[in-house]
N, C-alpha and C positions, 0 to 999 in steps of 0.2 A: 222384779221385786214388788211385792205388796203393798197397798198402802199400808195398811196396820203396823207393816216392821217400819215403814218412813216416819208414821206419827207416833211409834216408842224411840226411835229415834230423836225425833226433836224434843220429845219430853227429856229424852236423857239431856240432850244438847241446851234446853232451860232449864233445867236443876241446876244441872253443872256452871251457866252461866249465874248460879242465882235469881233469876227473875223469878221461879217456878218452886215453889216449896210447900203447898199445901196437895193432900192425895187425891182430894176432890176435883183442883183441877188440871192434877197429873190425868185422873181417867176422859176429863172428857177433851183434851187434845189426845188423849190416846182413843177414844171412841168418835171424835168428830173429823169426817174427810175433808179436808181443806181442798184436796183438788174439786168435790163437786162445785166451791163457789169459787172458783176460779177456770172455768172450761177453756179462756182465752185470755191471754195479757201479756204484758209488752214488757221489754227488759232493753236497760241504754243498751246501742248497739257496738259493740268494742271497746269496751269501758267509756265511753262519753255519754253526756247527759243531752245534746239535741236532736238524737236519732234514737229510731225505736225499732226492734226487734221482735213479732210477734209471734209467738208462742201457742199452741193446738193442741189437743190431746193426740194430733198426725203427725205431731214431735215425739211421740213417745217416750221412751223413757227421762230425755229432759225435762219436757213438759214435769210429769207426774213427782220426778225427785226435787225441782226447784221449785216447787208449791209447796215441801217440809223443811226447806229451810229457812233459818230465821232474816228474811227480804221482805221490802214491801216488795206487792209486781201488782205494777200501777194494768188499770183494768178499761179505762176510759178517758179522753180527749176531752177537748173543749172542740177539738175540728177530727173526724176520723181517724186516728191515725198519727195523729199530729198535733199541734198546738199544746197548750197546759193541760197535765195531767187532772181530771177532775174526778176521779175515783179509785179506789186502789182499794188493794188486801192489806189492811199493815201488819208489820211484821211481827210475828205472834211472840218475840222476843215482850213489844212494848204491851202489846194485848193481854197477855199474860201477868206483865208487872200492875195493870194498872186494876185487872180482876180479885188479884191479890191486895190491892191496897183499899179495895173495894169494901172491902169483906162482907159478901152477899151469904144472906143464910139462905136455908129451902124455903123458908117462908115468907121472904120478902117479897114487895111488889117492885118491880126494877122498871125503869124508862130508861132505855137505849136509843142516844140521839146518834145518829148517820150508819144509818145500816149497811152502805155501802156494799162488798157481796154478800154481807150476813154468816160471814162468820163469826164471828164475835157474837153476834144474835144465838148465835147456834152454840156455842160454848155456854153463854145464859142459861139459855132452855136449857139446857144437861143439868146444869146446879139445882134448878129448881123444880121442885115438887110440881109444879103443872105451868102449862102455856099459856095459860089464860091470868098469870100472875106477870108476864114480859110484852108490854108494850115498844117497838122499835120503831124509827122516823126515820122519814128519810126527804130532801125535795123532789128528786129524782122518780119518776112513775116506773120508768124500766128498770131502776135497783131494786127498789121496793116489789114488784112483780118479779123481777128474778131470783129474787132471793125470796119470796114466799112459796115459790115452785120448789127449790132445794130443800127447806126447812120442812116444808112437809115433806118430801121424798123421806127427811132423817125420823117424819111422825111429831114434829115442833109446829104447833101451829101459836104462835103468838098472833097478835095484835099488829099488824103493820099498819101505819101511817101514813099518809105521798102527806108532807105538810111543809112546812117554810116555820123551823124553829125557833128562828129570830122571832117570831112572832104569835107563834102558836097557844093559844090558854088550854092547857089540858087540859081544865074539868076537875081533876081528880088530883090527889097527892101519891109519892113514892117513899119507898124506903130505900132506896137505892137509884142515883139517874149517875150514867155515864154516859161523856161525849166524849165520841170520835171524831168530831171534826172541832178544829181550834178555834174559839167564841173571841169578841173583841172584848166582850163583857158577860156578866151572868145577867139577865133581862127579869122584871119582875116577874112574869107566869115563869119561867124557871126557876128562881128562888121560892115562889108559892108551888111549884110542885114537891118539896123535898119536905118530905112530913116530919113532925115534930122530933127530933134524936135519928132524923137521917144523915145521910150522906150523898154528896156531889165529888164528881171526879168530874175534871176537863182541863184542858189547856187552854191558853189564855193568850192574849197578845199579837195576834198574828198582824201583817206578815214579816215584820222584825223579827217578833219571837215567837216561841211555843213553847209557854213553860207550864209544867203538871201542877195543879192544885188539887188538894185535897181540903175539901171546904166539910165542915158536920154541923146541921142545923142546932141553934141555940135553943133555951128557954124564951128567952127575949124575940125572937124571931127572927135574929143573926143570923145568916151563914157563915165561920168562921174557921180557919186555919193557915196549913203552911203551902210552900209550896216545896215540889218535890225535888231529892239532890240529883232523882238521875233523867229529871228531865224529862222532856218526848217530843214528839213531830209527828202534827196529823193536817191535813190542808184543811186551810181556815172553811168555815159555814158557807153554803151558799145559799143565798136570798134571793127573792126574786127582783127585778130592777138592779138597785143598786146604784152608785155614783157614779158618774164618770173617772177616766183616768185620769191622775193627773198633768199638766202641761210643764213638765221640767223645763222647759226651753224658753220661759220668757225671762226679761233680761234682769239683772240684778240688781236690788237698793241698796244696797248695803255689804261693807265687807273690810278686813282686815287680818292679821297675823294672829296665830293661835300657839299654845305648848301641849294641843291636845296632840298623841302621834298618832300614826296613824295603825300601829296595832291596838288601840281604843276602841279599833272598829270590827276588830276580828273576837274580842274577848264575848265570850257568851253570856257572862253575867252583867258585864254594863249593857248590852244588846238589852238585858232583860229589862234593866233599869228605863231604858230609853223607852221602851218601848211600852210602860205603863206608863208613862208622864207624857208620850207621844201618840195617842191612838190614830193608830189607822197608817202609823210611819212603814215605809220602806226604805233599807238600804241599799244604793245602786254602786257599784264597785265600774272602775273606769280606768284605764290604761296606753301610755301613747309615748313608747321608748322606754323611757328612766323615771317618768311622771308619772304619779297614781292621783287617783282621785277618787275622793269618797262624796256619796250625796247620799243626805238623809229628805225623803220625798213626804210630806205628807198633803191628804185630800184637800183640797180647792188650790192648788198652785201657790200652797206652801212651801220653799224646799232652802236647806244650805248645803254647800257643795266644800270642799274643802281642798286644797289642791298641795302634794308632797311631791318636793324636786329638790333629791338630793342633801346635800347642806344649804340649801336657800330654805330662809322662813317661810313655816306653812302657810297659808292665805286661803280667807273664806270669805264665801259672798254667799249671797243668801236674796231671798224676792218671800214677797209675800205679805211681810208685813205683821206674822207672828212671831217674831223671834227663836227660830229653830235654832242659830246655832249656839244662844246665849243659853238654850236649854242644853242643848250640849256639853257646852260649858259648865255649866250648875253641875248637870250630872256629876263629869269629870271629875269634877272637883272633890265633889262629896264621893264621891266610891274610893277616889285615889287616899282622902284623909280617913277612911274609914277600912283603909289594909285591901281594897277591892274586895269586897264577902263576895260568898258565893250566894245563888239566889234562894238555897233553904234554909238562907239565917231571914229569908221575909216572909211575910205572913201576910194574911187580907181577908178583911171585914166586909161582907156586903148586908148592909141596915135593910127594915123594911120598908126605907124610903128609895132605897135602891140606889144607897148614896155608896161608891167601893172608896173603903179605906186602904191602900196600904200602909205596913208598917216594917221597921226594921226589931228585931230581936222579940219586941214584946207590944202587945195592941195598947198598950198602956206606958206606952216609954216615952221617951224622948222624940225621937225620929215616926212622924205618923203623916201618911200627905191623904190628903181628900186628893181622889182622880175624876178628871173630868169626862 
């Protein structure tokens, strides 16, 4: 089989799901080959997620058919082979939805933060009127290189980058910047890149959540909007350095009985909640018989743990000395008296002091928190 009949295939297969509705970019998943930037990558091996299976173009016909369907296929390690996935194709279901929410004309200038294989980069180029109007980043020297090899192969010669975006001053403004990898924040040379009646796309919150924003530069010098209902998941930014991990294992100051349960911790809109009021949180899931246990971790050997046995009171302990789980608790509270919303009734303000507001319903309401 073709590629060409695989990639009218997945357009049909994103119509039909919805993500896919404008004809411009029905053609260029229909003209862009997904298998060149994915020549090799890996797939859990027997439906599990800690082994890996990889994949060749000397797989032939699997190889080439499971590159059009709508999967990520994670493309790169943190160790060969093995360890945390730290690069991937995502799945052009979400790539798709978030170009459309985009709405990139021919004549904009677009920044493309995480090039990753550069597909996505390469759907870009297609919309627009010339290469020289698509700047794409990446940290990575061998994404970045690999994928400026393909893009010209398609005749897309953009602007690539090897930069560390947490941190980078562009220089310049856009009329369009989309991230593909999940930010903890928007940072000021990224808010100063989005020129004045632009737009910003990216997910936010990692590694608790990853929820889609669509932010549109103000008069005022705002970045302002909602976030999206259906969501997304891309792996957080990488920077160079970085914290340590944290020490979950030292011993506990404090603790007592909760009425939080412990599907509180599985619902994906309090996740969202937690995890703007909590930066930098992770939740670790833990099991031992009939015992569960939930721990919410955050950076410097913050964490509360919370522990579910049966009809015995839940019990939590916590170290640290920030009060993780009284924020918990707040949370709770307030999601549970406000009908649990889902997270595109909120919204978020980032000022040019690069202060982020969230807010609930409206930036001007009741419910508004400064995050820290």
């Amino acid at each position: 089989m073709s590629w060409r009949t695989l990639a009218n295939a997945l357009a049909d297969s994103l119509e039909a799901s919805g993500d896919l509705s404008s004809a411009h970019w029905r053609r260029a998943v229909e003209e862009t080959p997904r298998h060149y930037f994915v020549p090799s990558y890996y797939l859990p091996d027997a439906g599990t997620l800690t082994t890996w299976r990889k994949l060749t173009e000397a797989d032939g016909d699997e190889w080439l058919t499971t590159a059009y369907k709508t999967r990520t296929l994670v493309t790169q390690f943190s160790e060969p082979g093995s360890g945390v996935p730290t690069s991937s194709s995502t799945t052009p279901s979400l790539v798709v939805r978030m170009l459309e929410l985009l709405n990139v004309r021919t004549t904009d200038d677009v920044l493309d933060l995480g090039t990753g294989t550069g597909y996505q980069t390469a759907l870009l180029a297609h919309r627009l009127t010339g290469s020289q109007q698509l700047v794409s980043a990446d940290i990575d020297p061998a994404l970045t290189s690999a994928a400026a090899e393909v893009l010209s192969r398609l005749g897309h010669t953009p602007q690539l980058r090897t930069v560390d975006a947490m941190v980078e001053e562009w220089g310049c403004t856009f009329d369009r910047v989309i991230a593909s990898c999940a930010l903890p924040r928007i940072n000021g040379s990224l808010r100063n890149a989005v020129r004045d009646g632009g737009r910003l796309i990216a997910n936010l919150f990692p590694p608790l959540n990853n929820t889609l924003v669509v932010l549109d530069r103000q008069p005022n010098g705002c970045l302002e909007g909602r976030f999206h209902g259906d969501g997304g998941s891309f792996m957080a930014a990488r920077s160079r350095g970085g914290p340590p991990a944290p020490n979950a294992g030292q011993s506990s100051y404090a603790s007592g009985t909760t009425n939080v349960p412990i599907a509180a911790f599985d619902n994906y809109h309090f996740q969202f909640l937690l995890a703007a009021h909590l930066p930098g949180a992770e939740l670790q899931y833990g099991y031992e018989g009939d015992v569960a246990t939930r721990r919410v971790v955050l950076p410097g050997d913050n964490w509360a743990e919370v522990t579910y046995d049966g009809a015995k009171p839940s019990t939590w302990s916590e170290a640290g000395g920030q009060g993780v789980w009284e924020s918990v608790e707040r949370w709770w509270r307030w999601f549970t008296d406000h009908g649990q919303p889902t997270w595109d009734r909120f919204g978020l303000t980032v000022t040019p002091e690069d202060a982020h507001v969230l807010w609930f319903e409206d930036p001007a309401g009741a419910d508004v928190w400064a995050l820290v």
